[in-house]
C-alpha positions as CSV (number, residue, x, y, z in Angstrom):
1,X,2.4,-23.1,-1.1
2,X,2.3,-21.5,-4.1
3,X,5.1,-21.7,-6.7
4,X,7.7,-18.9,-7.0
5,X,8.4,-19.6,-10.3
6,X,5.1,-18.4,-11.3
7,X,3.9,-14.6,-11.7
8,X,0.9,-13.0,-10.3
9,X,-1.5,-12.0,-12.5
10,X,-3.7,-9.0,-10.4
11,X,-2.0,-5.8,-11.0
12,X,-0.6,-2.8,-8.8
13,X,-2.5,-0.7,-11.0
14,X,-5.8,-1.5,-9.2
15,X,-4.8,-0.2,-6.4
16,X,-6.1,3.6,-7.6
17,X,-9.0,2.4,-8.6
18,X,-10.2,0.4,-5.5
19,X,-9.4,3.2,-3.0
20,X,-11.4,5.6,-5.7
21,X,-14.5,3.0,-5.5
22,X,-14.5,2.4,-2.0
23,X,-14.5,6.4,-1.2
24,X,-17.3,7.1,-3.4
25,X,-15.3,9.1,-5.9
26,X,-14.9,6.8,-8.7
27,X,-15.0,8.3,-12.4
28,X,-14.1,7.7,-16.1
29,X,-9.8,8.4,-16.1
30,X,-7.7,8.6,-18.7
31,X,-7.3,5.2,-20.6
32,X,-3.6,5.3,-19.2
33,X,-5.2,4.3,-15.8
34,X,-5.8,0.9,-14.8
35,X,-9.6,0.1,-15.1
36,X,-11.8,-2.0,-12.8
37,X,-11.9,-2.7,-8.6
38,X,-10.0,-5.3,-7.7
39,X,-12.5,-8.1,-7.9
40,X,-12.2,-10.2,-4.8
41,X,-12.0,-7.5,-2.8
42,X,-15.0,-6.0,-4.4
43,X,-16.7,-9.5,-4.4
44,X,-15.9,-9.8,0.0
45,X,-17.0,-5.6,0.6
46,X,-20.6,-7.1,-1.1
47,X,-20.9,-10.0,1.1
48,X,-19.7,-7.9,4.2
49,X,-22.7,-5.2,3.6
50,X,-20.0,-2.8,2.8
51,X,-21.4,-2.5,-0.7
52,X,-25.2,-1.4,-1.5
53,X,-27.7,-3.6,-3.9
54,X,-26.6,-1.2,-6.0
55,X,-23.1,-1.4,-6.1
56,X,-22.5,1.9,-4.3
57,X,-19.7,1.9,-1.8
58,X,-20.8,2.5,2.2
59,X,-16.9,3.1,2.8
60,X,-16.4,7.0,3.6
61,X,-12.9,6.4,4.8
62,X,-9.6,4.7,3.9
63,X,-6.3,4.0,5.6
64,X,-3.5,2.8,3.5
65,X,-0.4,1.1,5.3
66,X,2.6,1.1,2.6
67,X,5.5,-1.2,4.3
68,X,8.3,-1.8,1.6
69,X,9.6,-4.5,-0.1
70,X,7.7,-7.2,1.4
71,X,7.0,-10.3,-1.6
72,X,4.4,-13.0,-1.2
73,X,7.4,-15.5,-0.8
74,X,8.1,-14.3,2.8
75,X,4.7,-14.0,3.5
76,X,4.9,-18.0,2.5
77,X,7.9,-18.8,4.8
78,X,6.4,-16.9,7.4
79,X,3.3,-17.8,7.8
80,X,2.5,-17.7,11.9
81,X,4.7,-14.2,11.9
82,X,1.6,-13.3,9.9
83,X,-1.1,-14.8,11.5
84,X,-2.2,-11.5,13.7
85,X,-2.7,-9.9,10.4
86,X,-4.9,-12.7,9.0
87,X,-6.9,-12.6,11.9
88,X,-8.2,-9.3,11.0
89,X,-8.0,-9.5,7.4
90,X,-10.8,-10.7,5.3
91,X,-9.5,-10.7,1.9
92,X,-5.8,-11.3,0.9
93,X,-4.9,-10.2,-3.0
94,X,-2.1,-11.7,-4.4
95,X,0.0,-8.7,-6.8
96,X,1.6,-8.3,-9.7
97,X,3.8,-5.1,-9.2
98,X,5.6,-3.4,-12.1
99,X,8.9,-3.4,-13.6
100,X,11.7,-2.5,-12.2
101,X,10.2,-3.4,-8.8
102,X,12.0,-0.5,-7.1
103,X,10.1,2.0,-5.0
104,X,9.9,5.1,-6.5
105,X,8.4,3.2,-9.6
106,X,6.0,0.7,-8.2
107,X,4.6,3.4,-5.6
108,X,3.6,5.6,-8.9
109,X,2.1,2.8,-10.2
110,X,-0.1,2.1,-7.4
111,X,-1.3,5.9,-7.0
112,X,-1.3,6.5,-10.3
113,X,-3.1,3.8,-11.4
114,X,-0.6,4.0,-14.8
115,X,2.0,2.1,-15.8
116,X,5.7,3.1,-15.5
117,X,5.8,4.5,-19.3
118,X,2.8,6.3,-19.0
119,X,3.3,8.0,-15.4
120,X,7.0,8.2,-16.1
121,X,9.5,7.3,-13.8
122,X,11.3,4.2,-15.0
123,X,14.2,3.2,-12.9
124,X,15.2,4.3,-9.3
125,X,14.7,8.0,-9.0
126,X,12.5,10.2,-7.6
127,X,11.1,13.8,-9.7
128,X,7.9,14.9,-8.9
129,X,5.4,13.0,-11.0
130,X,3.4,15.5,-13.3
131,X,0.7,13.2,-14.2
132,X,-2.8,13.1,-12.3
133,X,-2.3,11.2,-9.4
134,X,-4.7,10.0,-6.7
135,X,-3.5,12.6,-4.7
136,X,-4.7,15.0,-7.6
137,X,-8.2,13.5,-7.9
138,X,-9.3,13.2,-4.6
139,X,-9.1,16.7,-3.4
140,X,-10.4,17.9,-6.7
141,X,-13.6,16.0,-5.7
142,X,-13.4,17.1,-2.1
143,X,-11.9,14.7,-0.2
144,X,-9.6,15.4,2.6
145,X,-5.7,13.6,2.1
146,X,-2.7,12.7,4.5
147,X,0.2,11.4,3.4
148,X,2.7,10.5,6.3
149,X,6.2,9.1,5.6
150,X,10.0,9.7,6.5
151,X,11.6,12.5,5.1
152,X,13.5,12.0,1.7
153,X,11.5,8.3,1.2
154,X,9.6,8.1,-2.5
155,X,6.2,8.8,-1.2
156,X,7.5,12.1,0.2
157,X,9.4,13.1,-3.0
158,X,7.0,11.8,-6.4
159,X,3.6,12.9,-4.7
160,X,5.0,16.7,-4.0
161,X,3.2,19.4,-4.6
162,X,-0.5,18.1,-4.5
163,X,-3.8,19.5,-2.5
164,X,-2.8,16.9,0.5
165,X,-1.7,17.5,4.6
166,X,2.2,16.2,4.5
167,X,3.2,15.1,7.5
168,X,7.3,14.2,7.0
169,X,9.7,13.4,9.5
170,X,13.1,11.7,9.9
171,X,12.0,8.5,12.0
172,X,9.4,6.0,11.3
173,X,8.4,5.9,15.1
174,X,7.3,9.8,14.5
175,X,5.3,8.7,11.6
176,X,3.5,6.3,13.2
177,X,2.7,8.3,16.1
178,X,1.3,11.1,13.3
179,X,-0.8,8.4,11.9
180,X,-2.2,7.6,15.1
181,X,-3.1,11.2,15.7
182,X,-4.7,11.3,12.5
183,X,-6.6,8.5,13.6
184,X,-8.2,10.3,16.6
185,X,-8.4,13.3,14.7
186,X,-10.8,11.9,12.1
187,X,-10.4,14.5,10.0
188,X,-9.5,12.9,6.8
189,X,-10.6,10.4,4.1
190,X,-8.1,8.8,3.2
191,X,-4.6,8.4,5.2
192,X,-1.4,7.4,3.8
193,X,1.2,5.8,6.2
194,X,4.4,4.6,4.5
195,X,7.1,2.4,6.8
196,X,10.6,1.8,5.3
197,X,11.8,-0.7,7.7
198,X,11.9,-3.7,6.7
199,X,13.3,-2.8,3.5
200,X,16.2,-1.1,4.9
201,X,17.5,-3.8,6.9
202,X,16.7,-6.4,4.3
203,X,19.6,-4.8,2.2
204,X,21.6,-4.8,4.8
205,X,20.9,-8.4,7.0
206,X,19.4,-10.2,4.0
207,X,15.5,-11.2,3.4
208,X,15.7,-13.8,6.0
209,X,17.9,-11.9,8.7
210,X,17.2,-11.7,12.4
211,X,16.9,-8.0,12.5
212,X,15.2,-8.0,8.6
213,X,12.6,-10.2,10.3
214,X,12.3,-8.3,13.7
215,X,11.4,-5.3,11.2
216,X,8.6,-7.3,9.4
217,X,7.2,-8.1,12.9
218,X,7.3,-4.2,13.7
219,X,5.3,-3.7,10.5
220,X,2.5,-6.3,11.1
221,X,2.4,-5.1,14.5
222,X,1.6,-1.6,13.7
223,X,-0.9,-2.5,11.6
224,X,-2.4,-4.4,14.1
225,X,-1.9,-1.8,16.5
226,X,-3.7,0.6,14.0
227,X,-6.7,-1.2,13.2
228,X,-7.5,-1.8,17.1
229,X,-7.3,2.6,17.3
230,X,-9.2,2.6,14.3
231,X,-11.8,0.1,15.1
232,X,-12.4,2.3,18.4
233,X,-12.1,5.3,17.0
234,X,-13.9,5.2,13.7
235,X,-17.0,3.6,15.2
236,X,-19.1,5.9,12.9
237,X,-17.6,4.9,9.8
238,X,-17.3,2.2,7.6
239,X,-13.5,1.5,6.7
240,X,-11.4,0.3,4.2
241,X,-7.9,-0.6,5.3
242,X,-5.2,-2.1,3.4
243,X,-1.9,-3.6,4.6
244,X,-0.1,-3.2,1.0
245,X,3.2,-3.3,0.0
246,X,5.3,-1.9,-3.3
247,X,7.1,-5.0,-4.4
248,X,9.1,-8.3,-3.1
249,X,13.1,-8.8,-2.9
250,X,15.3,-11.7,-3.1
251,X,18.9,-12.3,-1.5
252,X,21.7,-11.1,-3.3
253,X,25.5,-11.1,-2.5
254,X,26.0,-7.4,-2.6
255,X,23.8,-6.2,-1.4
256,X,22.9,-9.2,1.0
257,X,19.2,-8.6,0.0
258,X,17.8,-6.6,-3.2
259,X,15.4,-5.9,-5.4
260,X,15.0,-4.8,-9.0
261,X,14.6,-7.7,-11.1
262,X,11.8,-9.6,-13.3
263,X,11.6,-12.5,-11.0
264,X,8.3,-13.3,-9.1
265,X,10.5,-13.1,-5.7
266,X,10.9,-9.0,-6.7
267,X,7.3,-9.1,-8.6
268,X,5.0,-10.8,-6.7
269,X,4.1,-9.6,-3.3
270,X,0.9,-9.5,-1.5
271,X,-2.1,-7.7,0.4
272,X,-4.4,-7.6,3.2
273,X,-7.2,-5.9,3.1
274,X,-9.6,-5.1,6.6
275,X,-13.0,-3.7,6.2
276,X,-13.9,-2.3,9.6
């Protein structure tokens, strides 16, 4: 088990990036944004044929699952609750998010590819993010974007305004439907699914609760559930999905469970990546 006193050294910041790589539409950014794929992942898409000899991505389509506050430290403690998503995962990062880990911060960090100073928003609130966002470049290159999420949620609010298909609703059960319509659609390149869940019953019941926990399930499950519809569906791609998270939490004593601090409980958390 690895120690929680000790900080993660691959950054959220790659996220951008990698998603860029794997769709073909990587380019010189702005130095503000994060260079470089993440490297493992990189390293497994080579030996997995989803890379050419020369280094050109075969992915044409990507499927980002965002659950929220989700740290490497649960994954530890809850190892077997996990193991359905291991068993379809072949390459698990461990991240570094940024600080504060709150939502609204780390999520522009991960589709930004910027740190908070530089794309903006540096505490828990949520204006539209005027920088060049992922959800800038792709469409400006061609690529078709959804981005599906609860109404009022940070994803919904800092990524307004872009070149994308929004689908917002007021229950996560209607997102996750969306997303599986998308799915059998096939009509986009990359796919955005954001689940609040867990995180909103972790403030409430603690990390550890009995209902925080029966949320986590939920969210491994419909990732499971997701990459079965995608593996059946998408037969004539090649696919890049991620199970990735914004940041970690702790427990608190009001609220019973948080988030917010510089402690590898709140910075650290961790992804799963499924090549398909």
């Amino acid at each position: 088990m690895k120690d929680n006193n000790i900080f993660n050294t691959t950054p959220i910041t790659k996220i951008r990036p990698t998603i860029e790589f794997f769709l073909g539409a990587d380019t010189e950014h702005d130095k503000t944004i994060e260079c470089g794929v993440l490297e493992k992942t990189l390293e497994t898409a080579k030996q997995l044929g989803f890379v050419d000899e020369n280094g050109k991505s075969k992915v044409d389509r990507v499927f980002m699952y965002n659950p929220d506050a989700i740290g490497l430290w649960i994954y530890q403690e809850y190892k077997d609750l996990f193991k359905p998503l291991e068993n379809i995962t072949q390459v698990r990062e461990d991240i570094l998010t940024v600080y504060p880990p709150v939502t609204p911060v780390c999520f522009g960090s991960m589709y930004t590819g910027m740190k908070p100073e530089n794309h903006g928003i540096l505490k828990y609130e949520k204006p539209v993010l005027q920088v060049n966002t992922i959800f800038d470049f792709l469409p400006s290159v061609g690529k078709k974007v959804a981005i599906v999420c609860t109404q009022g949620d940070s994803i919904a609010e800092i990524f307004k305004g872009r070149k994308v298909d929004y689908f917002i609703y007021p229950t996560i059960d209607r997102c996750n439907k969306k997303a599986e319509e998308l799915i059998i659609a096939d009509n986009h390149d990359l796919i955005v699914l954001y689940n609040g869940n867990y995180d909103y019953y972790m403030h409430r019941f603690t990390p550890k609760g009995r209902k925080s926990i029966n949320e986590l399930r939920k969210n491994i499950d419909t990732y499971c559930a997701l990459y079965e519809l995608i593996k059946e569906n998408w037969k004539q791609h090649r696919t890049f999905m991620a199970f990735a998270p914004d940041h970690g939490c702790h427990r608190s004593i009001f609220p019973p469970g948080n988030h917010g601090k510089n402690i590898p409980k709140d910075m650290n958390t961790v992804h799963f990546y499924t090549f398909i």
